[in-house]
C-alpha positions as CSV (number, residue, x, y, z in Angstrom):
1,X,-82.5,-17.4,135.0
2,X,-80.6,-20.2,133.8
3,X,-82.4,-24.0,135.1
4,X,-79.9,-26.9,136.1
5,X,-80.9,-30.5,135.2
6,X,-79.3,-34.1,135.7
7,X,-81.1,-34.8,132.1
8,X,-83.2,-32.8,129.6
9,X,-85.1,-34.5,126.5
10,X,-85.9,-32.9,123.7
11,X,-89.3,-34.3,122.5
12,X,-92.2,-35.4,124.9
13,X,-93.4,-38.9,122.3
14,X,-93.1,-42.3,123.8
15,X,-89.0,-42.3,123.8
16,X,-88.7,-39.1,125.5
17,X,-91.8,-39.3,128.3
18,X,-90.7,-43.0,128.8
19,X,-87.0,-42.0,129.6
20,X,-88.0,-39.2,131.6
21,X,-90.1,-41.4,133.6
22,X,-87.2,-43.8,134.4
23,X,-84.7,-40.9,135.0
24,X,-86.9,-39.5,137.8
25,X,-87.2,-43.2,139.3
26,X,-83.5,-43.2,139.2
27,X,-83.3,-39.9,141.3
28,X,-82.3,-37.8,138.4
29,X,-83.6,-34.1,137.6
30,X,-85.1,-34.0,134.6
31,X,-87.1,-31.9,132.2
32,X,-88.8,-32.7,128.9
33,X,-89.0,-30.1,126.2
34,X,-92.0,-30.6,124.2
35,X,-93.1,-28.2,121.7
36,X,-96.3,-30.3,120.8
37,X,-98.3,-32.5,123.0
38,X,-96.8,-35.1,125.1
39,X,-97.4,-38.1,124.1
40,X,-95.8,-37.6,120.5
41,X,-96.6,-38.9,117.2
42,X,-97.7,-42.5,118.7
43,X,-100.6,-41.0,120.7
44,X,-101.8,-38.0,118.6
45,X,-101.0,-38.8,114.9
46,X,-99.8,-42.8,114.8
47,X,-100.3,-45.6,116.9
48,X,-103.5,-44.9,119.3
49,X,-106.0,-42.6,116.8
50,X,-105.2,-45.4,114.1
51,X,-106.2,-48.3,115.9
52,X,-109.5,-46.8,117.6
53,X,-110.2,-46.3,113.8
54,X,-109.3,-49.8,112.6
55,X,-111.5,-50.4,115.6
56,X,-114.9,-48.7,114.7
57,X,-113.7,-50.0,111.3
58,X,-113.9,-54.0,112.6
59,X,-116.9,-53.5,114.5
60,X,-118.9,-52.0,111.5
61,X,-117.6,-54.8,109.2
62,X,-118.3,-57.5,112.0
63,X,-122.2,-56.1,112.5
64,X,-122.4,-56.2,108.6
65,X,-121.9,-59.8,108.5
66,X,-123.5,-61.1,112.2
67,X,-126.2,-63.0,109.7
68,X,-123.4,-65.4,110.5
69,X,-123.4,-65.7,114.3
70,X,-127.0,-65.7,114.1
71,X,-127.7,-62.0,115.2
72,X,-130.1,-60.1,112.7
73,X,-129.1,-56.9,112.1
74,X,-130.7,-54.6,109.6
75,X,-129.5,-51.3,108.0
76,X,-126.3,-51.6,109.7
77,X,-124.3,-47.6,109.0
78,X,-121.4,-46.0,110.7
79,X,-121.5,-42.9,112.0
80,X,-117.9,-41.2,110.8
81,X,-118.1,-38.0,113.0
82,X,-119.0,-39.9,116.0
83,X,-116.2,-42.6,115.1
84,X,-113.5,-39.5,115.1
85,X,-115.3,-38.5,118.2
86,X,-114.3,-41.8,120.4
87,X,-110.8,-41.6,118.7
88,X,-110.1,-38.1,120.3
89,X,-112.1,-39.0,123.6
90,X,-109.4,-42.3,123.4
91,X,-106.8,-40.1,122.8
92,X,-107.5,-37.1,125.1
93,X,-107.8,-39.7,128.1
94,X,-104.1,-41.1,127.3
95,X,-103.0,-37.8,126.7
96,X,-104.3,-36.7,130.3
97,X,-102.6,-39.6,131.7
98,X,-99.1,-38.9,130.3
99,X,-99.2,-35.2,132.2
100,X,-100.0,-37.3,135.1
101,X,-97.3,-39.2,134.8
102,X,-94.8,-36.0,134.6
103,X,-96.3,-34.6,137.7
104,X,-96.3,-37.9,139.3
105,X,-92.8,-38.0,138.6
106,X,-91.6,-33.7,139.4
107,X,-90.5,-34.0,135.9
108,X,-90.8,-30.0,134.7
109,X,-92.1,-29.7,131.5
110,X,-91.4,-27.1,129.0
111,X,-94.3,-26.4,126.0
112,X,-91.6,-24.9,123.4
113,X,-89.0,-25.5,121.2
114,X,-85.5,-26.7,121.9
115,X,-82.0,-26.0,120.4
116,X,-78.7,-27.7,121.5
117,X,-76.8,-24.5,121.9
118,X,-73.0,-24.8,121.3
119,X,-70.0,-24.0,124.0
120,X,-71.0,-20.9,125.7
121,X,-71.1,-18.9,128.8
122,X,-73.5,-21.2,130.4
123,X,-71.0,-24.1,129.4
124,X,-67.6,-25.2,128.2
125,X,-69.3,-28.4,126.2
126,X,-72.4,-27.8,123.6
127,X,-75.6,-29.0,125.7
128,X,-77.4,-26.0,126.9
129,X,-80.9,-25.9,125.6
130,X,-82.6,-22.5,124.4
131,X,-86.3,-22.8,124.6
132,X,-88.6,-20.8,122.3
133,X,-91.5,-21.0,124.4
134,X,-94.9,-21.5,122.6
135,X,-96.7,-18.3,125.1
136,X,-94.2,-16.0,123.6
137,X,-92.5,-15.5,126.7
138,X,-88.8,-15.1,126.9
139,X,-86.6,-18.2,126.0
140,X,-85.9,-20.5,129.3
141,X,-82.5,-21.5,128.9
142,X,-81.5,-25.1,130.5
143,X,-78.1,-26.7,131.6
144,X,-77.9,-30.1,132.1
145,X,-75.5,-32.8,132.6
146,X,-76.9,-34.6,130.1
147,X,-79.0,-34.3,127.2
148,X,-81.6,-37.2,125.2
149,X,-82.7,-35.9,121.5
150,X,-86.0,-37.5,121.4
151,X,-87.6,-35.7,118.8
152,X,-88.9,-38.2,116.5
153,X,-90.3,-38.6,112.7
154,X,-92.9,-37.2,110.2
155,X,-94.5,-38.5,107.5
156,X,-92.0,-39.1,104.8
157,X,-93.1,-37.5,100.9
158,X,-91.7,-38.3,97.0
159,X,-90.7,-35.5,95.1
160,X,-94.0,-34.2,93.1
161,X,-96.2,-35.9,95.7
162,X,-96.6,-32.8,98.4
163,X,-99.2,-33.3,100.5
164,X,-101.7,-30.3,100.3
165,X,-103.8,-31.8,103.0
166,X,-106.9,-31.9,100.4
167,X,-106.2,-34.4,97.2
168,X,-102.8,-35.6,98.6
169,X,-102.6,-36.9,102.1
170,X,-100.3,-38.1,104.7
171,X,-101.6,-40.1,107.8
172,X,-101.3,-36.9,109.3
173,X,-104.5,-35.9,107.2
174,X,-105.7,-38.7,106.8
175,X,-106.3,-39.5,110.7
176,X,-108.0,-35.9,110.4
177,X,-110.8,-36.1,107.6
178,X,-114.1,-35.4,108.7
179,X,-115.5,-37.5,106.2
180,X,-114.5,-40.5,104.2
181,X,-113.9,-40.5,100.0
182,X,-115.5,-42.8,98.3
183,X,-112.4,-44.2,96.8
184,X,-109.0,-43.5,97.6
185,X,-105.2,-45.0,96.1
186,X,-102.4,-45.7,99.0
187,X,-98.5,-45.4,97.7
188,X,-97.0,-47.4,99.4
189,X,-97.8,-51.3,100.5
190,X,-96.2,-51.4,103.9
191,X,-96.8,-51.7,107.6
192,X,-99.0,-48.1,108.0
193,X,-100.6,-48.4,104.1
194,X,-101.8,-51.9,104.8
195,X,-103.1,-50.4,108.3
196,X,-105.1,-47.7,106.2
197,X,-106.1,-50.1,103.0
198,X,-107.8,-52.4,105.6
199,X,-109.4,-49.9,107.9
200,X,-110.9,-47.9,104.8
201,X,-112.2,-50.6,102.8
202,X,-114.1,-51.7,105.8
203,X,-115.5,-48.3,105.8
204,X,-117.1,-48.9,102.1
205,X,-114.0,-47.1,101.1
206,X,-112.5,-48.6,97.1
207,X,-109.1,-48.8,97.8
208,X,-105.9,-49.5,95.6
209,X,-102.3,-50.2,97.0
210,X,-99.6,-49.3,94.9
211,X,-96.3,-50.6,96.0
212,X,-92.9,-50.6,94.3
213,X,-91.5,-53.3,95.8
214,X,-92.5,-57.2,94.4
215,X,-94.8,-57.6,97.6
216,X,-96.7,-55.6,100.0
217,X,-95.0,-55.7,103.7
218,X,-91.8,-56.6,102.1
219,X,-90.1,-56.7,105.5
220,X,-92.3,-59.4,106.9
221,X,-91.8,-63.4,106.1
222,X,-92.4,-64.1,102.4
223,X,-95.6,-66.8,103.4
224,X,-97.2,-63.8,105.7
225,X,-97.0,-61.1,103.1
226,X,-98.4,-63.7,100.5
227,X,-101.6,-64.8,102.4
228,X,-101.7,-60.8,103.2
229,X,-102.3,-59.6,99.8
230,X,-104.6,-63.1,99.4
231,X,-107.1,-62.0,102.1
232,X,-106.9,-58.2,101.2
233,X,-107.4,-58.9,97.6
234,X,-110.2,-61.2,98.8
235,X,-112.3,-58.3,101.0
236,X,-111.7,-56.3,97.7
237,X,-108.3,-54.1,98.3
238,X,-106.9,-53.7,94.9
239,X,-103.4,-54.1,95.3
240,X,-100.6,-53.8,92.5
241,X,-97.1,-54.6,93.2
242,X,-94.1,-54.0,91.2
243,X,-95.4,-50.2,90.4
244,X,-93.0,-47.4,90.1
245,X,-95.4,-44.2,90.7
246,X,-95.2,-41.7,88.0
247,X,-95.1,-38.2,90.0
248,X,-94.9,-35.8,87.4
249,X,-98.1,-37.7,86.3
250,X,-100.2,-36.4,89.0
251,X,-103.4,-34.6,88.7
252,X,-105.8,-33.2,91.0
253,X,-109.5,-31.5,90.5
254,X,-112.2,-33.8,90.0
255,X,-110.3,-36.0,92.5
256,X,-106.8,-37.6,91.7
257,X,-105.3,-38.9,88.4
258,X,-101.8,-40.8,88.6
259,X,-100.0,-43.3,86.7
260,X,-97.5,-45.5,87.3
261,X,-95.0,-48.3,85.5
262,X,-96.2,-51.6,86.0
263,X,-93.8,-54.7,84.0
264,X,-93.1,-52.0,81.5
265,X,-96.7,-51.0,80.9
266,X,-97.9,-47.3,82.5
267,X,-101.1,-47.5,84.0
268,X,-103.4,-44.6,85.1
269,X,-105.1,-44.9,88.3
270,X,-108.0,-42.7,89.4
271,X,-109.6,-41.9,92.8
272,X,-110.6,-39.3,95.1
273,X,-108.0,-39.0,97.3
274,X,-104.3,-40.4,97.3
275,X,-102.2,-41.6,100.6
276,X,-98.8,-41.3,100.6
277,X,-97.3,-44.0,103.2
278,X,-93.4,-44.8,102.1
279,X,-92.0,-44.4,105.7
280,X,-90.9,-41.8,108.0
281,X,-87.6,-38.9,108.1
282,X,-86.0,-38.0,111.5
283,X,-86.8,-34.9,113.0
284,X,-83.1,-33.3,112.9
285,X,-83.5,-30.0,111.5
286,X,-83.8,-27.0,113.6
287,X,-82.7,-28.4,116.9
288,X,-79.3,-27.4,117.1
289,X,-77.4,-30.7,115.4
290,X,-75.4,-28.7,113.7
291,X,-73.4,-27.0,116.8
292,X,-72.5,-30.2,118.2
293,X,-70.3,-32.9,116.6
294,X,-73.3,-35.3,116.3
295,X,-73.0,-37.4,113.3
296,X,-75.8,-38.1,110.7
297,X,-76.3,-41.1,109.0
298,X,-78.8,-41.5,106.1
299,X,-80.8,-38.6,107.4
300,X,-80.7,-40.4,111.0
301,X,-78.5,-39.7,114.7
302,X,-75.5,-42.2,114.5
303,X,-75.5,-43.5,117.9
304,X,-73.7,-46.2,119.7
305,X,-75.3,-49.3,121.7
306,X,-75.8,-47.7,124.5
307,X,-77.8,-44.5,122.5
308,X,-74.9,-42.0,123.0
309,X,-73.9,-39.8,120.2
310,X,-70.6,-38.5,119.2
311,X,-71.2,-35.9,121.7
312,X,-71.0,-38.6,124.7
313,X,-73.2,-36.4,127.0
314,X,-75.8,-36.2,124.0
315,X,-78.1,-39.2,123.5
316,X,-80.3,-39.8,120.8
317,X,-83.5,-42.3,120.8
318,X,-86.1,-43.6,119.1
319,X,-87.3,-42.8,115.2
320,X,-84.9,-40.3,115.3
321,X,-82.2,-42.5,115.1
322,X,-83.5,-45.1,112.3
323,X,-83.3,-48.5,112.9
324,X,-87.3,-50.2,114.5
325,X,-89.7,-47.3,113.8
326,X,-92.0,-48.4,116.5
327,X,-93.4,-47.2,120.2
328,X,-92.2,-50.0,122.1
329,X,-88.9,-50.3,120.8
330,X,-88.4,-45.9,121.1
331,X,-89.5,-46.6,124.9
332,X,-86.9,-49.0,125.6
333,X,-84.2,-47.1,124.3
334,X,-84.9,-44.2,126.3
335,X,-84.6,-46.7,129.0
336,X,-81.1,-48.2,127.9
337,X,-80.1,-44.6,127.5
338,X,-81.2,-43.3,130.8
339,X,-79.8,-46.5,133.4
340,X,-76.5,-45.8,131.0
341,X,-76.5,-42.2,132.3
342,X,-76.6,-43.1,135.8
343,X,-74.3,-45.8,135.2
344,X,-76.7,-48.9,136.2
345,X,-74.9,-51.1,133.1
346,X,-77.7,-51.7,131.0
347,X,-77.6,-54.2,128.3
348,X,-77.7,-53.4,124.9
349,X,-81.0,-54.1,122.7
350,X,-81.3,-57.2,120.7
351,X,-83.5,-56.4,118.1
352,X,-83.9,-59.6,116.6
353,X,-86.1,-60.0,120.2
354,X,-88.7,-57.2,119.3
355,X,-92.0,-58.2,118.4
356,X,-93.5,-56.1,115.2
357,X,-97.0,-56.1,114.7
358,X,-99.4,-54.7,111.5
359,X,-103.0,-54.2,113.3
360,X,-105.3,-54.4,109.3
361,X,-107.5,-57.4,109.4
362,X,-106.2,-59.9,109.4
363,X,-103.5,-58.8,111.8
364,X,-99.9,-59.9,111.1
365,X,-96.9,-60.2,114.0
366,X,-93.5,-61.4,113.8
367,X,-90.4,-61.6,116.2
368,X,-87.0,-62.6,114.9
369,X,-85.4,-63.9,111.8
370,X,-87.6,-64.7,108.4
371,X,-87.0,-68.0,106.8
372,X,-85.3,-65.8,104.1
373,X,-82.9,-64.0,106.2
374,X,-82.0,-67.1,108.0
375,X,-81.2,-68.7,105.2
376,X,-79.1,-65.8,104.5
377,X,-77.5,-65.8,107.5
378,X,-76.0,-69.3,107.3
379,X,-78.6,-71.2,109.1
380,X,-80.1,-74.7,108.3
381,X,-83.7,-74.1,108.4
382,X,-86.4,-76.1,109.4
383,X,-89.8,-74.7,109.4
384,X,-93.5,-75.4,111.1
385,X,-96.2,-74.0,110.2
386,X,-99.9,-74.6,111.4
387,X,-103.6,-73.0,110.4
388,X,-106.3,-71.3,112.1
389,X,-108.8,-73.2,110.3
390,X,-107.9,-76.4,113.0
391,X,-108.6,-74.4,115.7
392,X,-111.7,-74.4,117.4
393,X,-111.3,-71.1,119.1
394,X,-111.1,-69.5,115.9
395,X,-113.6,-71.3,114.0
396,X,-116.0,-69.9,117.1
397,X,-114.7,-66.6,116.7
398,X,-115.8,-66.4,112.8
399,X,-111.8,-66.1,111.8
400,X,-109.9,-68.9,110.5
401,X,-107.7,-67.7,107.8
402,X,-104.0,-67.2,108.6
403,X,-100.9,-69.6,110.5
404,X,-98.6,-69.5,112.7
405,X,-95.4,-70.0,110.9
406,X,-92.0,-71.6,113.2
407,X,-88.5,-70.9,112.0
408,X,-85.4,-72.7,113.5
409,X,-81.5,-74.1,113.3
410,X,-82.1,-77.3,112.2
411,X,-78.9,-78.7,113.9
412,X,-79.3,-76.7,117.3
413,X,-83.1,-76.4,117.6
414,X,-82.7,-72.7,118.3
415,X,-85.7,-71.2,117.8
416,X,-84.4,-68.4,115.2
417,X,-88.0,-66.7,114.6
418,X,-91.8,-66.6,114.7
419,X,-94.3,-65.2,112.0
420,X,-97.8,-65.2,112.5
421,X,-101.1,-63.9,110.4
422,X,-104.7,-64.1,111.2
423,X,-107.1,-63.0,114.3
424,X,-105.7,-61.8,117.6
425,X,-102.1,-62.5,116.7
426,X,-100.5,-59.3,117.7
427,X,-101.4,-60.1,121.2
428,X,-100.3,-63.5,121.1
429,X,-96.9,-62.5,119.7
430,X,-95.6,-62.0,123.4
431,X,-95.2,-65.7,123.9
432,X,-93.1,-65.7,120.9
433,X,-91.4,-62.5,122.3
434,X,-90.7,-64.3,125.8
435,X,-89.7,-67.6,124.2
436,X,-87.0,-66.0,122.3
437,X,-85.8,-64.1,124.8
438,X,-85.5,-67.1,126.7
439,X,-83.8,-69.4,124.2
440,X,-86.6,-71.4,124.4
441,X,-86.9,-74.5,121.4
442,X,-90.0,-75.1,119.4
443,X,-89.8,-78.6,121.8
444,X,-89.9,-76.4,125.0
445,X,-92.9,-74.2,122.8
446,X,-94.7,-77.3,122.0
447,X,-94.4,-79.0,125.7
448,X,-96.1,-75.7,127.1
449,X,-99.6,-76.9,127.4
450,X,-102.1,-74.6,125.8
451,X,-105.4,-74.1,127.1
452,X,-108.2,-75.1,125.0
453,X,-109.9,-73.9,123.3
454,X,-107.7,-70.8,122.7
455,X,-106.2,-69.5,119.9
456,X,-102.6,-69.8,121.3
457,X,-102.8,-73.9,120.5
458,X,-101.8,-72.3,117.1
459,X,-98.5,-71.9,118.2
460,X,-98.2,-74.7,120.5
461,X,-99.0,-77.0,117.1
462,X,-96.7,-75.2,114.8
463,X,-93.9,-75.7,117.5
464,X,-94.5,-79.3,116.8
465,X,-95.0,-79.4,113.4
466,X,-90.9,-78.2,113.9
467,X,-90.3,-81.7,114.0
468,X,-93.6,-83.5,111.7
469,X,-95.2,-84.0,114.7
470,X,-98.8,-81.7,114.9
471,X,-101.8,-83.3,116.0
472,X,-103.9,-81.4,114.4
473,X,-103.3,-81.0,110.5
């Protein structure tokens, strides 16, 4: 028998569990379909497993060098099935909380497969959802009012670069291997393959970044992907930028053999195991798109600002709609989506307010405008930028390379964005986050007394070196 709802959402990830959560506060009957486990990609394949990694991965490199804090520790090893051990104990106790969550909330929850089913018996307008549940029982057919496609992204692949799980690897596998190679070459130099080139070369792991692109994190602010590939090249992490990867070149046996173009030159790399990590595709295919008049874009859900498709009953959030490929920003547009359903006038999302972070070591985190693209845009820019190596917190805590980098309008002050490298910073971005959401100036940054010592005087000194006026440098 046929199951009403006030909303459905197809995928149980962040977006979808987060959005269901806020539907049921909002008094609306709702059901996830999820054919996986809820939680999505961020808790089982991205964003939790990775960092308990990076982790294990910090502590063993910490213990390594405690000589320096004075702690003698000899024949210091790691332990790789017992790392991948605490990752899934990490991940298991999220994952229990989540299905707490839906229970707290009488959300029903459907383990299976879902298809937007076009106008039929059950409805004048496409919507329905046919479920192929995963016990092989009959399909449960729903019919709500509304509908959220949630269903996320994969690991994206080149053409001649299939993962087979064994020489060739996505972070899929990679988050999977019971044990680690001894040498390994990452395609791609963004966000996820800095994550990895960081983690596994403080595993012991020989690592080489290959990026296409003139330098690794291209998106991030020129002076934070410089002192990046500075302090990675410094730990060791080969890194080569400018290289078109050769895929027809690839070989695998005795490990991996593959060249690529570098200033006109080919090159042939060798290791034992290659990472591909050049982004993410929307999951689209197989859910029903195609008996709706949903539009794709670039392999992604065109949506409005408010998340609604063509269909204006059909919503679409998170990575499969493009745009900020990250947790945080999928969970507040299931949000935006859901208070638009019940009509609670939500605002649209600035996403020049979003805080991005990359969790290697060091960590890197930004929120708003580069100095480039505000250039770009128009803007007079004035800049402030101050180092961790004047900081006493982080001289005690054995990490002083890295800055805190200020962008603003020279002629209104407005603070226009906020770029930071070095230790702790992706939990200290949230006062940048807060300040731009405020409109705050760096003079209103810089006149919010810092505690000391902490790390955060960092950004209270780069707010004043705005203006030439840091104490510290």
């Amino acid at each position: 028998m046929a199951q009403e709802y006030d909303l459905v959402i197809l995928g149980g990830g962040t977006g979808g569990y987060v959005a269901a959560i806020r539907a049921s506060q909002l008094g609306l009957k709702t059901a996830i379909v999820e054919k996986g486990k809820l939680g999505g990609t961020c808790l089982h394949n991205g964003c939790i497993p990775s960092k308990a990694l990076l982790r294990s991965a910090e502590v063993y490199a910490t213990a390594k060098k405690s000589e320096q804090f004075g702690v003698f520790a000899s024949d210091v090893t790691f332990d790789f099935g017992k790392v991948q051990e605490r990752k899934e104990s990490i991940v298991s106790q999220l994952h229990k909380g989540v299905q707490h969550l839906m229970k707290q909330g009488k959300i029903d929850v459907y383990e299976g497969t879902g298809r937007i089913l076009g106008p039929s018996i059950f409805s004048p307008m496409p919507g329905t959802i046919s479920v192929e549940m995963n016990d092989g029982s009959d399909n449960e057919m729903l019919i709500p009012k509304n509908v959220v496609v949630a269903t996320g992204s994969r690991p994206r692949s080149l053409p001649g670069l299939e993962i087979d799980g064994e020489f060739v690897l996505s972070s899929d596998e990679a988050l999977k291997m019971e044990s680690l190679p001894s040498s390994i070459i990452i395609v791609g130099g963004g966000v996820i393959g800095i994550e990895w080139a960081s983690m596994l070369c403080d595993f012991g792991v020989e690592v080489t970044v290959l990026e296409y692109a003139p330098r690794i994190i291209p998106t991030e602010d020129h002076d934070v992907s410089k002192e990046m590939q500075r302090l990675m090249k410094k730990r060791g992490v080969k890194i080569v930028t400018g290289a078109k990867v050769l895929p027809d070149t690839l070989a695998t046996g005795e490990g991996v053999t593959i060249s690529a173009e570098v200033k006109d030159a080919v090159k042939e790399y060798k290791a034992d195991k290659l990472l591909v990590s050049v982004g993410r595709q929307a999951n689209i295919e197989g859910i029903g798109l195609e008996n709706t008049e949903i539009e794709i874009e670039k392999g992604f859900i065109k949506t409005n600002e408010f998340f609604q498709t063509k269909e204006s009953h059909i919503y679409a959030v998170g990575d499969v709609i493009g745009g900020l490929q990250l947790a945080h920003v999928a969970s507040h547009e299931g949000i935006v989506a859901v208070e638009h359903i019940a009509g609670k006038d939500p605002q649209p999302i600035d996403y020049t307010m979003v805080s991005k972070c990359i969790y290697s070591h060091p960590e890197a985190a930004s929120v708003g405008l580069t100095e480039a693209e505000a250039k770009e845009l128009g803007h007079k820019v004035k800049t402030g930028k101050f180092s961790f190596r004047a900081i006493g917190k982080a001289l005690v805590f054995g990490e002083s390379d890295g800055f805190v980098k200020i962008v603003a309008d020279e002629e209104t002050n407005d603070l226009l964005g906020v770029h930071m490298i070095g230790p702790h910073v992706t939990d200290m971005i949230s006062e940048a986050g807060l300040a731009k959401v405020l409109d705050a100036t760096p003079w209103e940054i810089a006149h919010t007394i810092h505690p000391h010592p902490t790390l955060s005087e960092a950004i209270g000194e780069a707010a004043l070196a705005v203006d030439g006026r840091a104490l510290h440098s």
